[in-house]
C-alpha positions as CSV (number, residue, x, y, z in Angstrom):
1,X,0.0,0.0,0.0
2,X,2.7,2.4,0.8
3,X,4.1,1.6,-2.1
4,X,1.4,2.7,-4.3
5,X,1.0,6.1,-2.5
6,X,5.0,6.8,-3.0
7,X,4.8,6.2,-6.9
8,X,1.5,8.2,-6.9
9,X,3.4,10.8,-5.1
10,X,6.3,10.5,-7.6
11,X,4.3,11.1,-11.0
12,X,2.2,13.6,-9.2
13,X,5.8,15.8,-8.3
14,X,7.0,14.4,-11.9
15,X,4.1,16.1,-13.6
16,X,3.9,18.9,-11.6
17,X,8.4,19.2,-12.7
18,X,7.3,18.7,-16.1
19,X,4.8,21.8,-16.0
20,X,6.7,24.6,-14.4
21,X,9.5,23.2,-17.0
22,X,7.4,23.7,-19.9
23,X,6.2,27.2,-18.5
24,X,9.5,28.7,-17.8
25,X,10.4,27.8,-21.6
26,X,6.9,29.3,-22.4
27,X,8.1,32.3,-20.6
28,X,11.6,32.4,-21.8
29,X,10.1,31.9,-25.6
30,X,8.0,34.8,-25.0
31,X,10.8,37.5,-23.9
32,X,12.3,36.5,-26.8
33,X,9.8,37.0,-29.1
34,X,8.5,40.9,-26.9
35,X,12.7,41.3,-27.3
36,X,12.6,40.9,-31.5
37,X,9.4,42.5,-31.6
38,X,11.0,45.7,-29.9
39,X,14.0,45.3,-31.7
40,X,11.7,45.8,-35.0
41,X,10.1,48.5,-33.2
42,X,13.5,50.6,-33.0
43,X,14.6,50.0,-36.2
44,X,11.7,51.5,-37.6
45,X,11.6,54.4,-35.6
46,X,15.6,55.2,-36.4
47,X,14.7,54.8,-40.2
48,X,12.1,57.3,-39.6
49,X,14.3,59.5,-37.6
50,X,17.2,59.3,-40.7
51,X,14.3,59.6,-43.4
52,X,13.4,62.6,-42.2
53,X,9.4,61.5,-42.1
C-alpha cells in the first residue's frame, strides 16, 4: 500500500516538474519574441528618424 501512495506521489511531483519546465520555456520563448518585436520596433523608428518622415 505504501508503495502505491509513494509512486502516486512521484508522478504527481513528476508532472507537476514537467509543468513549471514547460512554463518557464513558455516564458523564456515569450521574452524572446517581446525582445525581436522591440527590436523591430527601433529600427523602424531610427529609419524614420534618418528619413526625415
Amino acid at each position: 500500500m505504501r508503495n502505491e501512495e509513494t509512486g502516486r506521489e512521484t508522478r504527481r511531483l513528476l508532472a507537476r516538474l514537467k509543468r513549471l519546465a514547460e512554463a518557464e520555456a513558455s516564458e523564456e520563448a515569450r521574452d524572446e519574441a517581446q525582445r525581436v518585436l522591440l527590436a523591430r520596433h527601433l529600427q523602424r523608428l531610427r529609419g524614420r528618424v534618418r528619413g526625415g518622415a
